[in-house]
N, C-alpha and C positions, 0 to 999 in steps of 0.2 A: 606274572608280570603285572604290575600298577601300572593304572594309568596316570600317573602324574611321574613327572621329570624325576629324575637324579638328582640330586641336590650338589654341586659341585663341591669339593674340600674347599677350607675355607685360606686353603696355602695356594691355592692359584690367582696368578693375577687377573683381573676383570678381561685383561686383552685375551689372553687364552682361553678362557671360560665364552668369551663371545666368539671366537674364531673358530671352535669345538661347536658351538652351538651352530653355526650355520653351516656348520659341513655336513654330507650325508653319509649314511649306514656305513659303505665302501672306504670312505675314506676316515673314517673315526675306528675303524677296524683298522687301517692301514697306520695311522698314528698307534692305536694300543700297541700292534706290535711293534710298532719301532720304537715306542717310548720303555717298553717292557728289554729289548734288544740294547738303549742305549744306558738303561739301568744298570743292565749286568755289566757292560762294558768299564764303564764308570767305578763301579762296584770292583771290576778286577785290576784297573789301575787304583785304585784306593790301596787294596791288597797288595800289589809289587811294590808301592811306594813303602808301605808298612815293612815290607819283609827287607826291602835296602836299607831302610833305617832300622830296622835289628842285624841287620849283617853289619854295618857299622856299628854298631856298641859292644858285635859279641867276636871286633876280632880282637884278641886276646896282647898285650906286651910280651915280651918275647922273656920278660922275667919273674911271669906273673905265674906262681906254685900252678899246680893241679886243682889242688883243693881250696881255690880262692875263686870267685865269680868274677867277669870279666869285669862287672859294673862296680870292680872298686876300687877306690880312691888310695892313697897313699899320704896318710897321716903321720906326723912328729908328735911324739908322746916325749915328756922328760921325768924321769925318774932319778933320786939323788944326784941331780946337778946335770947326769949323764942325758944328751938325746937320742930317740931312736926312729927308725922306720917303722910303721903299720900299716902294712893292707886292711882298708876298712872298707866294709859295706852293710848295709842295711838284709838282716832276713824277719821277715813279718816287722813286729813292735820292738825287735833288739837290735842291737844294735853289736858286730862279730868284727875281731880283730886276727891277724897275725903277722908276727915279728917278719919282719922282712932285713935289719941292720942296721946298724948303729949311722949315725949323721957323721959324715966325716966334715968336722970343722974347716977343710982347706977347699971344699967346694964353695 
């Protein structure tokens, strides 16, 4: 143990860093674990909010193949004059399509 202070991180504000400083042993212990308690807490609503927002991306169209990832898009491609539908999405740096059917002009 040194005898010279802790040096406080330099992400705390001056008011906490003096409010810490003048509390004693009992109650700087009683803050660590609550501050350590409201970490985690924080930390596992971070997480639920993370996980609702992939439950919404990964629930699927009800016309969307097997083998097409939920995260994609539906592109018009035109080849010889004709348009069509594509399932497109991103895997790594390429970029993956499939035929989904032809654009019916009377929509």
């Amino acid at each position: 143990m040194s005898d010279e202070p802790p040096i406080p991180p330099a992400t705390l504000s001056s008011e906490v860093v003096d409010a810490l400083n003048e509390s004693d042993p009992e109650q700087l212990r009683d803050v660590a674990t609550y501050a350590e308690a409201l970490a985690e807490h924080k930390e596992g609503e971070a997480r639920l909010e993370e996980s609702a927002d992939q439950d919404e991306v990964e629930e699927r169209p009800d016309d969307l193949p097997d083998d097409v990832p939920a995260k994609a898009t539906i592109t018009i491609k035109e080849i010889n004059d004709n348009r069509y539908y594509y399932w497109q999405w991103r895997e790594g740096d390429s970029v993956k399509s499939k035929y989904k059917g032809p654009v019916n002009p009377d929509e």
